[in-house]
RODO-2510 file (C-alpha; in nm, 4 decimals, decimal comma):
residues 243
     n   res          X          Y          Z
     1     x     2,0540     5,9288     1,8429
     2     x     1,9892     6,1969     1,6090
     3     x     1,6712     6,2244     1,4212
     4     x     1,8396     6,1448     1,1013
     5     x     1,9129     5,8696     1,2728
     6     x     1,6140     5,7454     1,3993
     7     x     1,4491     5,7822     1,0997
     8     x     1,6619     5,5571     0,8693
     9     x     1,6606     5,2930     1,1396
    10     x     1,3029     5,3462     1,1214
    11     x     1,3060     5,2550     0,7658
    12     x     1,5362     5,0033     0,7565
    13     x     1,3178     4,7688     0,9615
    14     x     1,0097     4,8694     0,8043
    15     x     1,1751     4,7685     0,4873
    16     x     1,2953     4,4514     0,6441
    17     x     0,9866     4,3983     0,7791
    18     x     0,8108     4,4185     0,4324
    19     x     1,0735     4,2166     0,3024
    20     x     1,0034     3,9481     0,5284
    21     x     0,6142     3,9187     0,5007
    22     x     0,6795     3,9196     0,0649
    23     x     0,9449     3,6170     0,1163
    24     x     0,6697     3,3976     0,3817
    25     x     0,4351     3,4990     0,0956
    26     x     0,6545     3,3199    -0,1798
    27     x     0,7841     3,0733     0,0527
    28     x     0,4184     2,9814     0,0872
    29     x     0,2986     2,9979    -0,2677
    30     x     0,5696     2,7351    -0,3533
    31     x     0,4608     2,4936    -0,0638
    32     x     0,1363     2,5633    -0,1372
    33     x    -0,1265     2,2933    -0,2261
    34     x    -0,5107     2,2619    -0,2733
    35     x    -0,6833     2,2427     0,0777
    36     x    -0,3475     2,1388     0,2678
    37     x    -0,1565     2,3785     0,5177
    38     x     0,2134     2,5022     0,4750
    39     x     0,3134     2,2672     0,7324
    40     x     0,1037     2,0025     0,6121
    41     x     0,2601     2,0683     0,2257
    42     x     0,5859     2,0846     0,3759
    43     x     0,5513     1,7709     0,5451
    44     x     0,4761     1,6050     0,1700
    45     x     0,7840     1,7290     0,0075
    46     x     0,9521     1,5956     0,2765
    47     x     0,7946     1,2643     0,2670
    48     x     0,8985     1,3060    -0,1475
    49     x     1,2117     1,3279    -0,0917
    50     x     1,3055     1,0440     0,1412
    51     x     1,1182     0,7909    -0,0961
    52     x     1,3294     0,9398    -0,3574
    53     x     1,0280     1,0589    -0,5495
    54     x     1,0594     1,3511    -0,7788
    55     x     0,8441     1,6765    -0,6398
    56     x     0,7734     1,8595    -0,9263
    57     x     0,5436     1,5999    -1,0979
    58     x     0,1810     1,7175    -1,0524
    59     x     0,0298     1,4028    -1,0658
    60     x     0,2232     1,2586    -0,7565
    61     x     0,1357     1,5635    -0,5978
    62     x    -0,1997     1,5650    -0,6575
    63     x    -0,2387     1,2219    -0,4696
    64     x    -0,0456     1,2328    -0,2014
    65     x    -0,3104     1,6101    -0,1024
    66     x    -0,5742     1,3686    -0,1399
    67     x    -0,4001     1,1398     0,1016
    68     x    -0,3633     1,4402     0,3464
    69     x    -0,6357     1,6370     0,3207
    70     x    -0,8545     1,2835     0,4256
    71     x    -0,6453     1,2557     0,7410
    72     x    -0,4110     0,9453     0,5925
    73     x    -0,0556     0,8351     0,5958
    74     x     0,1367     1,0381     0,3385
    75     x     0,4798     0,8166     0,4288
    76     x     0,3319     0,5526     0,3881
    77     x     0,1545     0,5677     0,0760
    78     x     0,4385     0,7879    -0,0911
    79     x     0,6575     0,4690    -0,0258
    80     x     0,3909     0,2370    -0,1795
    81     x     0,3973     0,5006    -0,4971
    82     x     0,7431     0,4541    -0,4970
    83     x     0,7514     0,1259    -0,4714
    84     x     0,5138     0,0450    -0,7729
    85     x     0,7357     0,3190    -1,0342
    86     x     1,0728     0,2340    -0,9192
    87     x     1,0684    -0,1632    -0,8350
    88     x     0,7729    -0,2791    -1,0758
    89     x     0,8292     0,0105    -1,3509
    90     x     0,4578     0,1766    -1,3574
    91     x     0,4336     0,5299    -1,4980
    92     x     0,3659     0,7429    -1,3005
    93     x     0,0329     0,8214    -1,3770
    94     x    -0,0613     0,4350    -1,3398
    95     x     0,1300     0,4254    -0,9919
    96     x    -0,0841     0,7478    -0,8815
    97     x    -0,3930     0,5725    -0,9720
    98     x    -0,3353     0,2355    -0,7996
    99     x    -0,2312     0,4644    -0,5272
   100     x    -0,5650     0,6624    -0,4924
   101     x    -0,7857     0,3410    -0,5947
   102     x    -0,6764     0,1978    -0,2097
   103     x    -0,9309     0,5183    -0,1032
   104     x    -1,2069     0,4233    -0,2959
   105     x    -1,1530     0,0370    -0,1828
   106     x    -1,1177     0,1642     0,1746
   107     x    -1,4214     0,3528     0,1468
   108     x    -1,6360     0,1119    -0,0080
   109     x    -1,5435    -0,1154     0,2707
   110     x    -1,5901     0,0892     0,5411
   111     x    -1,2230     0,0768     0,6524
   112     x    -0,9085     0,2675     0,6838
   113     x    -0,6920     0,3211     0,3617
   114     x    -0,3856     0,3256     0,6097
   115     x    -0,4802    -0,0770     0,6748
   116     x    -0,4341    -0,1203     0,2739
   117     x    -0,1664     0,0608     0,1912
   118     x     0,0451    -0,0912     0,5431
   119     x    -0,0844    -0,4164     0,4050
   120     x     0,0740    -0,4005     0,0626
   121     x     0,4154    -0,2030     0,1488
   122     x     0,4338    -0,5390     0,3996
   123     x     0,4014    -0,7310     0,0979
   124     x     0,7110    -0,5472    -0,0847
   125     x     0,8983    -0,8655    -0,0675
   126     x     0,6732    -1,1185    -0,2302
   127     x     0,5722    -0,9153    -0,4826
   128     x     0,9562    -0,8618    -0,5856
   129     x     0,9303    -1,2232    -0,6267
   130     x     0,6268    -1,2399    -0,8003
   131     x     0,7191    -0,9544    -1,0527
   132     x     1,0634    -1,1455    -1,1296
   133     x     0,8925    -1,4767    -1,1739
   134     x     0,5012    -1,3708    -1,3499
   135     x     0,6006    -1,0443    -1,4479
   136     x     0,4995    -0,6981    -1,2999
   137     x     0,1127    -0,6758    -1,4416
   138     x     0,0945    -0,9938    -1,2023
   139     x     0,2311    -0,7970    -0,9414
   140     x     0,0151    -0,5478    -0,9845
   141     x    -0,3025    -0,7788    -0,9686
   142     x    -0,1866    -0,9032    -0,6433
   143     x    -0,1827    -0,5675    -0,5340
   144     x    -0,5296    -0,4843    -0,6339
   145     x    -0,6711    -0,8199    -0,5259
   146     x    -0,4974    -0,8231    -0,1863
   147     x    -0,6500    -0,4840    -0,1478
   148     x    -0,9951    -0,5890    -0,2065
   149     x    -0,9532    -0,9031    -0,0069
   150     x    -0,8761    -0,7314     0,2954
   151     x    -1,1804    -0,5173     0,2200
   152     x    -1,4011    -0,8079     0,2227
   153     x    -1,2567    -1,0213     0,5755
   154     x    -1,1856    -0,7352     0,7269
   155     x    -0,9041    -0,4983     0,8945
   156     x    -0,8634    -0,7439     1,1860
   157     x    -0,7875    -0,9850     0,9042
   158     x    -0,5589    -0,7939     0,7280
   159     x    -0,2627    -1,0192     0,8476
   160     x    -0,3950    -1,3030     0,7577
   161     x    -0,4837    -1,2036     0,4023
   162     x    -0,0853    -1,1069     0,3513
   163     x    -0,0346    -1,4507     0,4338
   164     x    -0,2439    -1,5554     0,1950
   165     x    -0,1005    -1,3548    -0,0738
   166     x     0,2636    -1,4293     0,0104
   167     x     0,2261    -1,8025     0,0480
   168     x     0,0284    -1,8187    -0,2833
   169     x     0,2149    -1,5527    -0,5030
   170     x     0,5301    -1,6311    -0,3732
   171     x     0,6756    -1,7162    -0,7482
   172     x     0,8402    -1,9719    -0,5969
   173     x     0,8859    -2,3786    -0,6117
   174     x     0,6861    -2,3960    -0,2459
   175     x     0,3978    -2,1715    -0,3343
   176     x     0,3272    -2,3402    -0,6974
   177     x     0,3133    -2,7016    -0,4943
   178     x     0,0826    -2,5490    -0,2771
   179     x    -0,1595    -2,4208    -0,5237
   180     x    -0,1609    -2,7680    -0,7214
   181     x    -0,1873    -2,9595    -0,3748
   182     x    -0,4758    -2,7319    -0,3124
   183     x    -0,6340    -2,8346    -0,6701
   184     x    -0,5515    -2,4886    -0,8718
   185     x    -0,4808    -2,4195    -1,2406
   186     x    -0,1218    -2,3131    -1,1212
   187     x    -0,0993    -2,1606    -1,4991
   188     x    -0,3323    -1,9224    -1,3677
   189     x    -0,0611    -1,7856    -1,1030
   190     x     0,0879    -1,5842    -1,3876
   191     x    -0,2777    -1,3706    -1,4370
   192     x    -0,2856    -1,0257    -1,4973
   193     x    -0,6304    -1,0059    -1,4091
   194     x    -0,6554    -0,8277    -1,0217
   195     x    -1,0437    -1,0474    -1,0459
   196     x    -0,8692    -1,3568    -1,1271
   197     x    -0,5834    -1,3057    -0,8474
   198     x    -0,8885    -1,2694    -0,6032
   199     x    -1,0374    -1,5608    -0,7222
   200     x    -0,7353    -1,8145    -0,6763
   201     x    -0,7005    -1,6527    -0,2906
   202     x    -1,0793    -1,7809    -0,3025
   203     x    -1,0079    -2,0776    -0,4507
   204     x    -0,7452    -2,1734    -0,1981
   205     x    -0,9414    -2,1183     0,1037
   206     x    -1,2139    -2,2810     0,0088
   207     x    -1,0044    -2,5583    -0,0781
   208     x    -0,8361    -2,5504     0,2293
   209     x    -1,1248    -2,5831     0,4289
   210     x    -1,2635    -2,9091     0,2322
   211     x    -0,9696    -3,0773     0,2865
   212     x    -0,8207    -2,9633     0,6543
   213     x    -1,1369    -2,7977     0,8070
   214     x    -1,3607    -3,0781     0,8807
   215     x    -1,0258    -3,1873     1,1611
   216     x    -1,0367    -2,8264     1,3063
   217     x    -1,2079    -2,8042     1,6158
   218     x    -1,1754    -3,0985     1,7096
   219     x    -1,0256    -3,1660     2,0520
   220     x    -0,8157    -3,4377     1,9275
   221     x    -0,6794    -3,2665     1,6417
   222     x    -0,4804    -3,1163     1,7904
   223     x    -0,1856    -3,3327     1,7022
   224     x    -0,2658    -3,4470     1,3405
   225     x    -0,3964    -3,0655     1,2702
   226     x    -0,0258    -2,9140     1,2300
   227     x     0,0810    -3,1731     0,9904
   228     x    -0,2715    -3,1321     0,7731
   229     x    -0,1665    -2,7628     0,6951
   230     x     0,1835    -2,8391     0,6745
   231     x     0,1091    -3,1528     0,4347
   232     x    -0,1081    -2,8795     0,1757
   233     x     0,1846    -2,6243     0,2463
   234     x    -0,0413    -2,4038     0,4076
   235     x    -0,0551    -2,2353     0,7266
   236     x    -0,2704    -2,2080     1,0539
   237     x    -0,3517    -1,8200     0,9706
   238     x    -0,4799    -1,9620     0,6183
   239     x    -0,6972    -2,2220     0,7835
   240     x    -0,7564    -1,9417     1,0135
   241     x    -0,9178    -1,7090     0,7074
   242     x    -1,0726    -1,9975     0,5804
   243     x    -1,2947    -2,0473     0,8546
***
């Protein structure tokens, strides 16, 4: 090889070779995001796209880093987000902020914001209902109040507190005899207040208990217990929560 040659080769790849570190450079400026790694950022868009969520809004963005850089399910709560602006209409801004609030709940509970957000993509069913029947703001308060309910029995408890949630909220003709068997204002179902959504899951329990709990326990309940719940149309993981 001539040294003509040689040198032009010798070019070539340097030039390639420069060529290559300026494209990883722009390849990483657009994946890019505050405190999160390539692979990490990568991983988001990704997670974006398959919930059909657009990836140029900042805002979305923005939430779903926080989500990462604190260790949490990005899939998980970028289906939630999607949930909330595609199924119950919230801007996106709204959406983002119900989305982060799930941190703050988590943390001032002491508990994993992966429990809350599982918790209420699990409940994507009842709230359908509930939106179509009350209207999405209701929806939305379940949300919220579900949240801070499982904040305040527990993660173990988390299961039970869907329960809860779907049984009362269900929008349906089973859960509204329910909540007047149970002795609640079932015009109250139809709140847009997360406090007074809480307070009706509350209300329930407690009601629950007066009426069924004194039976539980008891070693011949066993065959009259069953047909208690059944008779408020409650369940055994209600009764459970109650007690």
């Amino acid at each position: 090889m001539s040294p003509l040659t040689e040198a032009l080769k010798e070019n070539t790849l340097i030039s390639a070779g420069q060529m290559h570190m300026r494209d990883s450079k722009e390849l990483g400026k657009t994946f890019s995001n505050a405190g999160m790694s390539m692979q990490a950022s990568m991983q988001m868009y990704n997670n974006m796209f398959t919930a059909g969520i657009d990836s140029t809004n900042q805002t979305t963005k923005d939430m779903l880093v926080k989500f990462s850089i604190l260790g949490k399910n990005m899939k998980a709560a970028a289906s939630l987000y999607a949930f909330n602006t595609q199924t119950l209409g919230l801007s996106t801004k709204s959406s983002a902020l119900l989305t982060e609030s799930l941190l703050e709940t988590a943390a001032a509970y002491h508990m994993d914001a992966d429990v809350l957000v599982n918790s209420l993509n699990a409940l994507a069913a009842t709230l359908v209902s509930t939106s179509t029947t009350y209207g999405a703001e209701t929806a939305i308060a379940v949300e919220v109040a579900t949240a801070n309910m499982i904040g305040k029995y527990g993660a173990t408890n988390a299961k039970l507190v869907e329960e809860l949630a779907g049984k009362l909220f269900a929008g349906n003709v089973e859960s509204s005899k329910m909540a007047a068997v149970l002795g609640l204002d079932i015009s109250k179902l139809a709140t847009q207040s997360a406090g007074q959504a809480q307070q009706l899951m509350e209300q329930a329990l407690m009601s629950l208990k007066s009426k069924v709990g004194v039976a539980s326990g008891d070693g011949t309940s066993g065959f009259v217990l069953p047909q208690l719940i059944a008779a408020f149309g409650a369940t055994p993981g209600m009764l459970a929560l109650a007690n």
